[in-house]
VMD Tcl script that builds the backbone (N, CA, C; Angstrom):
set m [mol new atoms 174]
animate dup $m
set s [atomselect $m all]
$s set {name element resname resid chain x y z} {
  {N N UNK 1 A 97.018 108.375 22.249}
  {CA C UNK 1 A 96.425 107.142 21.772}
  {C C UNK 1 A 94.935 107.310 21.506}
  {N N UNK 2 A 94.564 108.542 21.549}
  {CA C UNK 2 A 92.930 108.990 20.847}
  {C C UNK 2 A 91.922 108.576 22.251}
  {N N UNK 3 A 92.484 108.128 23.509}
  {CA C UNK 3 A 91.834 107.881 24.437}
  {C C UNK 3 A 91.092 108.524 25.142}
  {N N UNK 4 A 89.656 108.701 25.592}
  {CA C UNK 4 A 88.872 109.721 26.651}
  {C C UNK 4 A 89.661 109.532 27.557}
  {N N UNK 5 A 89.215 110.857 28.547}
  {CA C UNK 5 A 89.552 111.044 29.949}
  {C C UNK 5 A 89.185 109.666 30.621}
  {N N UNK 6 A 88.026 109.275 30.654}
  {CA C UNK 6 A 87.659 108.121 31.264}
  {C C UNK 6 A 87.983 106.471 30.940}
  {N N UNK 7 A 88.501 106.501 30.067}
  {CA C UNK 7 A 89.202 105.464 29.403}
  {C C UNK 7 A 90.685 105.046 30.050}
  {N N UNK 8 A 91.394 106.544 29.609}
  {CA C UNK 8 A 92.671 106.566 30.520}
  {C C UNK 8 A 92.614 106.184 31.523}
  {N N UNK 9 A 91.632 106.763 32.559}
  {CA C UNK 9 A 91.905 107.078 33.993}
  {C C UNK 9 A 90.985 105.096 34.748}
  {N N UNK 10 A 90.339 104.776 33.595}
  {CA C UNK 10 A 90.121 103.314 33.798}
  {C C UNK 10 A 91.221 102.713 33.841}
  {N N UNK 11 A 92.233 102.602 33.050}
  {CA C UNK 11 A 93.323 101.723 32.538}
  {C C UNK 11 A 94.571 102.271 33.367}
  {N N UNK 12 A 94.586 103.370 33.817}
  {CA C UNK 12 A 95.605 103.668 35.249}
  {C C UNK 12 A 94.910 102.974 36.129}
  {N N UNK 13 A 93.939 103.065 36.427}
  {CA C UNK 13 A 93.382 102.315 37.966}
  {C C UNK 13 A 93.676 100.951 37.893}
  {N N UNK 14 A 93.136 100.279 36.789}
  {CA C UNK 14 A 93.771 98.621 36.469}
  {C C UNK 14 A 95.571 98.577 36.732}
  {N N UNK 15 A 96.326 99.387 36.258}
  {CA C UNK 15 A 97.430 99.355 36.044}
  {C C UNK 15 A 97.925 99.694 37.529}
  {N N UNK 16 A 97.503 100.407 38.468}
  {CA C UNK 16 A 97.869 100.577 39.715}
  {C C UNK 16 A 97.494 99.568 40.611}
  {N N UNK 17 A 96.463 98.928 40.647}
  {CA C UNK 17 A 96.028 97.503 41.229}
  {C C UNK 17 A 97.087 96.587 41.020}
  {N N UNK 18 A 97.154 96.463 39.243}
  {CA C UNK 18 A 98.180 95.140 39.014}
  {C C UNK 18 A 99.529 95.819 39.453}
  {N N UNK 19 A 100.103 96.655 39.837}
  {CA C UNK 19 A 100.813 97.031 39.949}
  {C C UNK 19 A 101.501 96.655 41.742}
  {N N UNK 20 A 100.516 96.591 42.566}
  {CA C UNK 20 A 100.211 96.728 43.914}
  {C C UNK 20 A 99.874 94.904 43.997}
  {N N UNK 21 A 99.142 94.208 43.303}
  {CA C UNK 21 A 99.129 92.952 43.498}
  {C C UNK 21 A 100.282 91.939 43.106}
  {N N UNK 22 A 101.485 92.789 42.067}
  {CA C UNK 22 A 102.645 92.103 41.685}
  {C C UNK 22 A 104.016 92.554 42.886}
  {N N UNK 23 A 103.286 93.859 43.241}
  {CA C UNK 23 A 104.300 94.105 44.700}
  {C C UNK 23 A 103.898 92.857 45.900}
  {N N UNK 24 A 102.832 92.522 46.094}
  {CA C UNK 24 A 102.881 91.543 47.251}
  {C C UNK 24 A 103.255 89.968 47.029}
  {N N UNK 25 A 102.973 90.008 45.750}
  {CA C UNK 25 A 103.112 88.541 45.264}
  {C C UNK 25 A 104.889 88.627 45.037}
  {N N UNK 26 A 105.814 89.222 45.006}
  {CA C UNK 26 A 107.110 89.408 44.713}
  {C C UNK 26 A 107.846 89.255 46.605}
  {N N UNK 27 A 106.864 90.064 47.067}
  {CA C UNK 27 A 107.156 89.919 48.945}
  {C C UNK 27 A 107.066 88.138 49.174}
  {N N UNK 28 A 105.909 87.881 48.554}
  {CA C UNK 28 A 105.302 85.972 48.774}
  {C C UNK 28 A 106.547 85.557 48.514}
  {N N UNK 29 A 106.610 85.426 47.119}
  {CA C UNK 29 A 108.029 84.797 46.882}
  {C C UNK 29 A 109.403 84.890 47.327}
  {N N UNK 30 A 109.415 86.197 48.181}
  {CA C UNK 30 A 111.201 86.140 48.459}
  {C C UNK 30 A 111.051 85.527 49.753}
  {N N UNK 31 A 109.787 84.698 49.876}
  {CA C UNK 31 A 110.453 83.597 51.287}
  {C C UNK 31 A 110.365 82.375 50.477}
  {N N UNK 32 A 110.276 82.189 49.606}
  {CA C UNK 32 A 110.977 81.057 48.848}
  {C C UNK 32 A 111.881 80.656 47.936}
  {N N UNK 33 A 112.065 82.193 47.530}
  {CA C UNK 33 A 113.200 82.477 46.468}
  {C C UNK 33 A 114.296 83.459 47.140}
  {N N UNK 34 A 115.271 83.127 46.982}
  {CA C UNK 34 A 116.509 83.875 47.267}
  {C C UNK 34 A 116.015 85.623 46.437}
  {N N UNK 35 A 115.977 86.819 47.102}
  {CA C UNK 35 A 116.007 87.840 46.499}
  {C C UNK 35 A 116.927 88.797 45.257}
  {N N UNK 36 A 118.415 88.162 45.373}
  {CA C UNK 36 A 119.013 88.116 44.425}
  {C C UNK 36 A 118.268 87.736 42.901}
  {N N UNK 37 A 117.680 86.307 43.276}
  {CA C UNK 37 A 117.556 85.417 42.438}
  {C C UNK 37 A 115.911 85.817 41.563}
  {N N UNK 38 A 115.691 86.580 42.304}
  {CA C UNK 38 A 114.054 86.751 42.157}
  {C C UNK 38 A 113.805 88.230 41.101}
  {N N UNK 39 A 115.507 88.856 41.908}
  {CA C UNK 39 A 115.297 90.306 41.281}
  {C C UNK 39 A 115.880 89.921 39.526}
  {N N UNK 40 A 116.825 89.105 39.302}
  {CA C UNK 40 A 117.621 88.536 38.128}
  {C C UNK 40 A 116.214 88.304 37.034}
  {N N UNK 41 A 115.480 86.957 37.574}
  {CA C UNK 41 A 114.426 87.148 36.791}
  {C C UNK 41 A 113.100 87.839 36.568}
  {N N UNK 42 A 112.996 88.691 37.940}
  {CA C UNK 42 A 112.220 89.903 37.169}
  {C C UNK 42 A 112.432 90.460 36.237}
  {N N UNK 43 A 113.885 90.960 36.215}
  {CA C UNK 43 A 114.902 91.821 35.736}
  {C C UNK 43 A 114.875 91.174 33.615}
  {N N UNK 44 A 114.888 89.822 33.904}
  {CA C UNK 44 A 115.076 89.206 32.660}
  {C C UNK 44 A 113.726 89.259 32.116}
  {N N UNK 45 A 112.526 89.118 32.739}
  {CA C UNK 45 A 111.337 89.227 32.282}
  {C C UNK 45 A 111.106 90.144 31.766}
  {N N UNK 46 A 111.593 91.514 32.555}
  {CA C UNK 46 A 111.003 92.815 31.755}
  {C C UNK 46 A 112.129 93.172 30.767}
  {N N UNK 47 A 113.497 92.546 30.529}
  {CA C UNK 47 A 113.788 92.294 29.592}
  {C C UNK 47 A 113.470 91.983 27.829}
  {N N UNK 48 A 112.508 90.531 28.020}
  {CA C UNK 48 A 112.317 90.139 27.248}
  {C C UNK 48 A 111.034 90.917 26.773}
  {N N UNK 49 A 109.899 91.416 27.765}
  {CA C UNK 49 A 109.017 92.448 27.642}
  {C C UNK 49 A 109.079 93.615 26.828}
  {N N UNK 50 A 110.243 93.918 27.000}
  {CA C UNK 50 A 110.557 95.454 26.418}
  {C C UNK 50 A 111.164 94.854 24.837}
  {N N UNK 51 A 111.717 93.888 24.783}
  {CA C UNK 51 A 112.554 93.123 23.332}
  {C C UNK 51 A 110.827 93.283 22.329}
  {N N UNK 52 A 110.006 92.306 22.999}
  {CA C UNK 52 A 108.499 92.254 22.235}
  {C C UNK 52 A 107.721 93.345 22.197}
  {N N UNK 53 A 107.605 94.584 23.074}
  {CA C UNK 53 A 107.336 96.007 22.696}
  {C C UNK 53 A 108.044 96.113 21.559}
  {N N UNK 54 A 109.233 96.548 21.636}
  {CA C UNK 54 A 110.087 96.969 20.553}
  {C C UNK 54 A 109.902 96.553 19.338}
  {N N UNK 55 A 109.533 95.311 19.322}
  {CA C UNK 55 A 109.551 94.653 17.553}
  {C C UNK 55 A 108.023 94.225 17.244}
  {N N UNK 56 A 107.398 94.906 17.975}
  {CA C UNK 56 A 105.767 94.520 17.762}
  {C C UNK 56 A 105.386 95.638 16.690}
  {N N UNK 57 A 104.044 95.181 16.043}
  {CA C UNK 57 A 103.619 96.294 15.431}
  {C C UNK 57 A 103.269 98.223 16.463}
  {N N UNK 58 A 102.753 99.113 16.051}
  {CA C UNK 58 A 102.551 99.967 16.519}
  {C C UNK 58 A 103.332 100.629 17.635}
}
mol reanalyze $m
mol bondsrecalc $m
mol representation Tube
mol addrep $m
Protein backbone atom coordinates (compact mmCIF):
# COMPACT_ATOMS: atom_id res chain seq x y z
CA UNK A 1 0.00 0.00 0.00
CA UNK A 2 3.21 2.39 -0.67
CA UNK A 3 3.31 2.71 3.23
CA UNK A 4 6.68 3.70 5.41
CA UNK A 5 7.91 1.53 8.02
CA UNK A 6 6.55 4.03 10.42
CA UNK A 7 3.26 4.49 9.08
CA UNK A 8 2.60 0.74 9.15
CA UNK A 9 3.90 0.10 12.43
CA UNK A 10 1.56 3.35 13.62
CA UNK A 11 -1.58 1.75 12.22
CA UNK A 12 -0.71 -1.86 13.80
CA UNK A 13 -0.37 -0.22 17.16
CA UNK A 14 -3.92 1.57 16.67
CA UNK A 15 -5.20 -1.70 15.34
CA UNK A 16 -3.87 -3.74 18.39
CA UNK A 17 -5.36 -1.28 21.01
CA UNK A 18 -8.76 -1.35 19.13
CA UNK A 19 -8.35 -4.70 18.98
CA UNK A 20 -7.76 -5.26 22.91
CA UNK A 21 -10.49 -2.54 23.75
CA UNK A 22 -13.24 -4.56 21.57
CA UNK A 23 -11.95 -7.76 23.55
CA UNK A 24 -13.07 -6.20 26.92
CA UNK A 25 -16.02 -4.44 25.81
CA UNK A 26 -17.37 -8.02 24.26
CA UNK A 27 -16.38 -9.58 28.11
CA UNK A 28 -18.84 -6.20 29.37
CA UNK A 29 -21.47 -7.39 27.36
CA UNK A 30 -21.71 -11.14 27.86
CA UNK A 31 -23.12 -10.23 31.36
CA UNK A 32 -25.88 -8.79 29.64
CA UNK A 33 -26.12 -10.57 26.57
CA UNK A 34 -26.48 -14.22 26.29
CA UNK A 35 -22.96 -15.34 24.60
CA UNK A 36 -24.52 -17.36 21.97
CA UNK A 37 -26.36 -14.32 21.12
CA UNK A 38 -23.49 -11.89 21.19
CA UNK A 39 -21.21 -14.26 19.16
CA UNK A 40 -24.32 -14.46 16.20
CA UNK A 41 -24.07 -10.74 15.95
CA UNK A 42 -20.56 -10.24 16.00
CA UNK A 43 -20.47 -12.91 13.61
CA UNK A 44 -23.21 -10.95 11.37
CA UNK A 45 -21.36 -7.70 11.76
CA UNK A 46 -18.20 -8.87 10.36
CA UNK A 47 -20.35 -10.32 7.91
CA UNK A 48 -21.77 -7.40 6.57
CA UNK A 49 -18.08 -5.78 6.98
CA UNK A 50 -16.46 -8.05 4.71
CA UNK A 51 -19.88 -7.74 2.03
CA UNK A 52 -18.72 -3.61 2.04
CA UNK A 53 -14.87 -4.46 1.69
CA UNK A 54 -15.73 -6.55 -1.13
CA UNK A 55 -17.85 -4.14 -3.23
CA UNK A 56 -16.02 -0.97 -2.24
CA UNK A 57 -13.74 0.75 -4.49
CA UNK A 58 -9.93 -0.33 -4.24
Amino acid sequence: MHFSDQTAASYFSLFMLLMMGGRFVGTFLMRYIAPNKLLAAFALANVLMCLIVAQSWG
